[in-house]
Structure formats: C-alpha cells, structure tokens
C-alpha positions, 0 to 999 in steps of 0.5 A: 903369865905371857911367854917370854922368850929369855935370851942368852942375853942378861937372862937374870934381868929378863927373867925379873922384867917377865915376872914383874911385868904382870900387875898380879905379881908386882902388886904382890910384891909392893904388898908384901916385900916392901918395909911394911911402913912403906907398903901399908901408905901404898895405894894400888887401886889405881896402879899402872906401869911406866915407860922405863925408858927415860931421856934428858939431853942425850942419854938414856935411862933404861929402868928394870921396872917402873909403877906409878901409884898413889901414896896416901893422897900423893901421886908418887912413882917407885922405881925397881931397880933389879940388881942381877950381879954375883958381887955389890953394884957400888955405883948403884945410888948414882944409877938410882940418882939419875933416875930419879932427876931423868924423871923430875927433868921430864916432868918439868919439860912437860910442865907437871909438878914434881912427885916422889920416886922411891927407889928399891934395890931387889938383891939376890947375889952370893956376897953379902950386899955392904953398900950403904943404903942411904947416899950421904953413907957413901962419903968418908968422913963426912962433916956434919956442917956440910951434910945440909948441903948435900943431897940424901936419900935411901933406898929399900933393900930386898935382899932375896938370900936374907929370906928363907923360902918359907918366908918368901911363900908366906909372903907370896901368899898362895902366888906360887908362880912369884914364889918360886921365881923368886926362889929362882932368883936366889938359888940360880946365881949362886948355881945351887942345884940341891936348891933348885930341885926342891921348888917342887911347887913348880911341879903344879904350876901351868904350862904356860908359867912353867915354860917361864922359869924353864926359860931361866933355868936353862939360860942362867944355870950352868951345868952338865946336860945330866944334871940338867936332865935331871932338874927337868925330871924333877920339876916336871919340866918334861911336859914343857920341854918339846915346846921349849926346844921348838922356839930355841930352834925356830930362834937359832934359825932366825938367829943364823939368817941374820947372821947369813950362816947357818952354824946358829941354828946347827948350835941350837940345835944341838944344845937342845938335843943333848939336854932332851934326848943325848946325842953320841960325837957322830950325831953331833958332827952329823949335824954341824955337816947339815948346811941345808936349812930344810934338812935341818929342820 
C-alpha cells in the first residue's frame, strides 16, 4: 500500500482514493461488494484504472474512482462514486448523470463507440440513505405515458452502516487492510470511538497500512487528545506515530512558507506534541513564541 499524505481537506474522499487506488483492493471489492449478478459478469483479468477527470465544453468532472473492465464480452467502464457526507446527497443521479454523458461525449469526440458505465454509490453516513435508487424515483407522480420519454438508470448501493463487521471481513476475505478501512469508513463519521478501538485487526497490519488508517483517524475523528492517545495504544499505533508527526511537521512547514509565516508549522507542531507526548500551557505558548524555523526544528 503506498503512503498517502490524507489532508485536513476532505479526509473522508481522500482516505477512500488511497484505499481504492490499489487494484488489490478494488477488485476485492468489484468481487465481493457489488450485487452478486453484477459482480459474477465482471471480467477483471484485464482491469485498469481511468483517468477521473472528465472535460466537455467547459466543465469538469472529477470522479472519486474510475475502472475500466470487461462485462461478459463487452468493454464496460464503472464508476465509483464515494459519498462521504453525514446526511443523503439528493443531487446524486444528476452527479452520476453527468458522469455518464462526460464519458459518452468523450468518446464520440474521440470517434469510439459507446460502452456502459454503471454507476456505484458507496455509503457510510449516520442517516439512513432514502434516495431513490433509480433516477425516474426522483419525480413525483410520475405518469406512465410519459416514463418512455425519459431517461433511467439505477445505480448499486453500498451502503457500509447495513454491514456488520463480520460481513464485511467475510467479504474481504483475509484483505485485512480493505476490512478495516472500511470498518473506518463506518465508524469514523459517526466518531463512534467504542467502534473504533475494536478493529484490532489493525494491530498486525504493516507499517506502511497502518500509517494509512492512522492518517484518517487523526484527520477525520474529533476527539480529546486523551482519547486519541488512548485508540493509538490500543490499536497499536505507537510504533507509526514519530514517523506520522514527522511528515505532519515537514507539512505544516511547507505549509507556513508558502503562507510566508511560520504560525502553520507552530500549529502542527503543537497539535501533534499534544497528542504524542501532552504539553502543559508554558510549553505550548513557548512554541507559538519560536519565530526561528531552525529553532523549531
């Protein structure tokens, strides 16, 4: 699993784009997640992963996660579409529609013919998600003479807080890294910590992994720097944890320099003291005084 550095930015999206950009993971999850009369016509010998970026005219779409694969004898495209958000997205079938029709537009410039895209809603928010599936559910009283005139597709939903963990190992069948990011996935947003601490499987996983899900964990859930503290213990997070403040450091000083001030670093700085070691009020106000990079260092 490659490193990624998660930002304070949207740390849900990101951490779903380092997960899934590893074909490991992500066949894994075609296999496995999707609707099995889906999943059983999917072809993944040949797989590989798209450009998410899509242009027509002048906007731009930018895609979570994009693979291209064989259906049956067909060369089909599916498109993940990561819904990060605590409530139900109900522009969702417009976003997936203008996915769908960037794609076909691109091909037709590019004079190739047309394949399917089948759109997938991955889900893990605390509400329960009551948008339609299918994108003629979205109209109100819809007449039936006037269903053939408009367009329809559905899209498959995972929703992640339907699945148990057991589920959810079973299905990732000995991929502990995609189990317990997915585990993430659902406990993180709603910041259920009791959740949390009880993905012990991330005790044995690699450094390397483990620095992944540290990332997400200390970007997305907010809580005490004593409770923090105590899900790094029992995770075993200690062993990750000098490496992890060292890259949230050398960040927070790029960060300051290209700010032109230094108070970025002085924040990273502290943040990540507290939640390592605890710094009393002196040690803290001692560091925002520091307006020497070198000294900081």
């Amino acid at each position: 699993m490659k490193e990624k550095d998660l930002s304070p930015k949207d740390p849900h999206d990101r951490f779903f784009k380092a997960v899934m950009s590893d074909s490991v993971n992500i066949k894994q999850f075609i296999e496995e997640f999707l609707p099995q009369e889906l999943s059983t016509e999917i072809n993944l010998n040949n797989m590989k992963m798209l450009p998410t970026e899509k242009v027509r005219r002048y906007t731009k779409y930018h895609m979570d996660l994009a693979v291209e694969c064989n259906i049956g004898d067909t060369k089909a495209q599916v498109y993940f579409i990561f819904e990060h958000k605590s409530y139900p997205d109900e522009g969702v079938l417009l976003q997936m529609l203008g996915y769908m029709y960037a794609t076909w537009d691109e091909r037709k410039k590019e004079n190739k013919p047309l394949t399917p895209v089948i759109p997938v809603v991955i889900y893990h928010g605390g509400q329960e998600w009551n948008i339609p599936t299918n994108f003629q559910g979205q109209f109100e009283s819809l007449k039936e003479t006037i269903k053939p005139y408009m367009p329809e597709f559905k899209y498959a939903l995972i929703d992640l807080s339907l699945l148990s963990d057991e589920e959810i190992r079973q299905k990732a069948k000995g991929n502990a890294f995609l189990a317990a990011s997915l585990e993430l996935m659902k406990y993180v947003p709603r910041q259920d910590v009791s959740s949390i601490m009880g993905i012990t499987d991330i005790i044995l996983l690699p450094e390397r992994d483990k620095l992944t899900l540290f990332w997400y964990i200390i970007y997305a859930l907010d809580v005490e720097e004593e409770t923090m503290q105590e899900i790094v213990e029992k995770l075993g997070g200690e062993e990750v944890m000098p490496s992890l403040a060292e890259r949230l450091i050398k960040r927070g000083k790029m960060e300051g320099e290209a700010q032109g001030e230094i108070r970025g670093k002085q924040k990273t700085l502290i943040k990540q003291l507290h939640r390592k070691f605890g710094l009393t009020p002196w040690e803290e106000e001692k560091i925002r005084s520091i307006n020497d990079e070198a000294k900081l260092d």
